[in-house]
C-alpha positions as CSV (number, residue, x, y, z in Angstrom):
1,X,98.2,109.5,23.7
2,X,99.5,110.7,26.8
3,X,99.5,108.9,30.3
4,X,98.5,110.5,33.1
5,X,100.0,109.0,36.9
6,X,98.0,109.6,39.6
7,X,100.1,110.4,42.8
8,X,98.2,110.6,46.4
9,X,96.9,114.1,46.5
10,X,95.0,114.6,43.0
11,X,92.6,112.8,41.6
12,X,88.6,113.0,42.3
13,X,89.4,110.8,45.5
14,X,91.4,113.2,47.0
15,X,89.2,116.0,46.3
16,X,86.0,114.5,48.1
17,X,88.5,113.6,51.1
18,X,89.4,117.3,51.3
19,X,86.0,118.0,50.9
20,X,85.2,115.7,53.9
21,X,87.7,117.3,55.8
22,X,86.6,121.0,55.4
23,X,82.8,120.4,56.0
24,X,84.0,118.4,59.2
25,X,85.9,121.0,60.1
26,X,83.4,123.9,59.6
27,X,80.6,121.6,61.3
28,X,82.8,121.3,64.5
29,X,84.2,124.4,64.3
30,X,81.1,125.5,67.0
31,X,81.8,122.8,69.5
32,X,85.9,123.9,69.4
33,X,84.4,127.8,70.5
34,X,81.7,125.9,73.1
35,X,84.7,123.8,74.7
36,X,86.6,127.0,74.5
37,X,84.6,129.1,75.9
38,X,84.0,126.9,79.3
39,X,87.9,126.3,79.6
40,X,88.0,130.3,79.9
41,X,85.0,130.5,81.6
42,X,86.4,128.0,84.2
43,X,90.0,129.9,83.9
44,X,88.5,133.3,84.7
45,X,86.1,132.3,87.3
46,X,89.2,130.3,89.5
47,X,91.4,133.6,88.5
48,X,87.8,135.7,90.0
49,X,87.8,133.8,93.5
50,X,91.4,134.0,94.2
51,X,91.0,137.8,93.7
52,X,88.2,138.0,95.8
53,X,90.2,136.2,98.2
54,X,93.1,137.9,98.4
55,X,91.1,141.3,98.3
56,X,89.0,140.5,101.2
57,X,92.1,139.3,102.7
58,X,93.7,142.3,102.4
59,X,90.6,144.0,104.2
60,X,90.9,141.8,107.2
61,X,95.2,141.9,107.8
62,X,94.3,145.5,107.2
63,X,92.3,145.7,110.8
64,X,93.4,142.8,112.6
65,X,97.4,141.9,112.9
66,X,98.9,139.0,111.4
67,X,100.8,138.1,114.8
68,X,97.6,138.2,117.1
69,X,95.9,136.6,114.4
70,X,98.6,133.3,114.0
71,X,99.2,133.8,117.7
72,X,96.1,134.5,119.6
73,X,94.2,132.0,121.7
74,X,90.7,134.0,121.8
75,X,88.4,133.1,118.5
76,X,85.3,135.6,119.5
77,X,84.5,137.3,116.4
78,X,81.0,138.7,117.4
79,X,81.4,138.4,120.7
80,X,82.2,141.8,122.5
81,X,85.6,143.0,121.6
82,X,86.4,140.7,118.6
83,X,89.7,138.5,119.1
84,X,90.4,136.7,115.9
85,X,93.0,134.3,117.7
86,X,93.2,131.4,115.4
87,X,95.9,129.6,117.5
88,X,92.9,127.0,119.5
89,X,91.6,126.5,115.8
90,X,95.2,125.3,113.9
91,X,95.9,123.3,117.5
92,X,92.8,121.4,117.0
93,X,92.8,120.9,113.7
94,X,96.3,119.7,113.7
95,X,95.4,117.3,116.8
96,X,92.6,115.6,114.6
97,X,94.5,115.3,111.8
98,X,97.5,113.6,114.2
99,X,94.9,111.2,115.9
100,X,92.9,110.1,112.4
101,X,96.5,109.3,111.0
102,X,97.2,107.2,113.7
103,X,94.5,104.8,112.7
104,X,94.7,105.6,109.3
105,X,97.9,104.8,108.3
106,X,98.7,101.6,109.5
107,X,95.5,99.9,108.5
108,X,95.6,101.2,105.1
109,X,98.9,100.1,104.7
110,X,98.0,96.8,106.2
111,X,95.1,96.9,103.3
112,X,97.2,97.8,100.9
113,X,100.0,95.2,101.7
114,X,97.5,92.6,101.9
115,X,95.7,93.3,98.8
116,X,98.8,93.7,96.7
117,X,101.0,90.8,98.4
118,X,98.7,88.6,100.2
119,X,95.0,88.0,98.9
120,X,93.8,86.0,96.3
121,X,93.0,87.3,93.0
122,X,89.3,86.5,93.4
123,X,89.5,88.5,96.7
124,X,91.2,91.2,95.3
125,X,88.8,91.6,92.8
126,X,86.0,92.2,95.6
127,X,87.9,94.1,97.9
128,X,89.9,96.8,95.9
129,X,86.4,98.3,93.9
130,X,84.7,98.5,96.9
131,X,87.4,100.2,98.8
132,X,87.4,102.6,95.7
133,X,83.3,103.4,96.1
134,X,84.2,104.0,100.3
135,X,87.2,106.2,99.1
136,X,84.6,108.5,96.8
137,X,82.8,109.4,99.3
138,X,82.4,113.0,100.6
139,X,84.1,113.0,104.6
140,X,81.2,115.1,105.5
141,X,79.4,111.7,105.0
142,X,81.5,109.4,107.3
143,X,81.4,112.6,110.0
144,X,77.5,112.6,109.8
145,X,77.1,109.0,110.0
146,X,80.0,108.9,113.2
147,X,78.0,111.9,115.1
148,X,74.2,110.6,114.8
149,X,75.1,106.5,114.8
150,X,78.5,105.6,116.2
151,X,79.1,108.2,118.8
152,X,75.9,107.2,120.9
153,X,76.5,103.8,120.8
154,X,79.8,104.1,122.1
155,X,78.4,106.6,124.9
156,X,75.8,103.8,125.1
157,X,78.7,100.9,125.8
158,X,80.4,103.7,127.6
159,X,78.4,105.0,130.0
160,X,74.8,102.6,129.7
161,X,72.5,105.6,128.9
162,X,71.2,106.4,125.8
163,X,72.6,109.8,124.6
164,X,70.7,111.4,121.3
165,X,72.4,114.0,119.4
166,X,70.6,117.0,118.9
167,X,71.1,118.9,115.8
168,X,68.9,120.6,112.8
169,X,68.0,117.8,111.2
170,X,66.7,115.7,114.5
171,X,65.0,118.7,115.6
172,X,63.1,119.3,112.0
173,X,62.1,116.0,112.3
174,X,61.0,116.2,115.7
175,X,58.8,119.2,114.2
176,X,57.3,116.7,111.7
177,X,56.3,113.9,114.0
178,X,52.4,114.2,114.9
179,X,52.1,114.3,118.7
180,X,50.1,112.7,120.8
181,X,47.5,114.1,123.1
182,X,48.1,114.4,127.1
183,X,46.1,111.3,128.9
């Protein structure tokens, strides 16, 4: 009678494991070309836009000079002769940017210092999520909310008349409202 030793690889154990393995493999083997397929499709529609981009322009630098373009202080594209000056443009965008940093930083780092150095667990565990939900927020939100709340109360405190902002949604709305008839 001969023994026979089983090492780790044969044996009817082994075999169902491999056979496990395989039909994972060919079961998930659609999902790998799904996932693939949307990493490419991501891939080629970045490497589509930055084409586009550089095509159009390309167009543009083509008809209008870079110089006037970085150097110009006229932005009237539709306007008569068209003047693509972006100069007023990068000064004011640069101004903003300068004036919301100087409220910015400081009191964020004074959050921050506080928060890490100073507060109480408990109040650190309040604070910092919330802080996260405000920092998820879209800009476009806190802008919206500053032009049609905050900005005519300050004109408000300012000046003591009450200043509305008009824009498409106040006017839609205004569109919507029943009116009333003439006494």
């Amino acid at each position: 009678m001969s023994a026979t030793i089983l090492t780790g690889g044969e044996g009817p154990a082994a075999a169902a494991r491999q056979r496990r393995r395989t039909l994972r493999k060919v079961k998930e083997a659609p999902i790998y070309i799904f996932l693939f397929a949307c990493a490419s499709l991501s891939i080629f529609t970045t490497i589509g836009i930055v084409l586009v981009l550089f095509e159009e322009a390309a167009n543009f630098f083509g008809e209008v000079s870079i110089i006037d373009f970085l150097t110009g202080t006229e932005w009237t594209p539709l306007i008569g002769a068209a003047h693509f000056g972006i100069l007023p443009l990068l000064n004011a965008t640069i101004m903003m940017a300068l004036g919301a940093m100087v409220f910015a930083v400081p009191l964020g780092l004074m959050v921050a210092i506080y928060l890490s150095e100073y507060a109480h667990p408990r109040v650190r565990s309040v604070i910092k999520p919330v802080l996260e939900v405000l920092a998820g927020i879209p800009t476009v939100v806190y802008g919206y909310f500053a032009l049609t709340f905050i900005t005519p109360e300050i004109l408000q405190l300012l000046f003591g008349s009450r200043v509305f902002v008009f824009n498409a949604l106040s006017a839609s709305l205004a569109m919507a409202r029943p009116r009333r008839p003439a006494a």
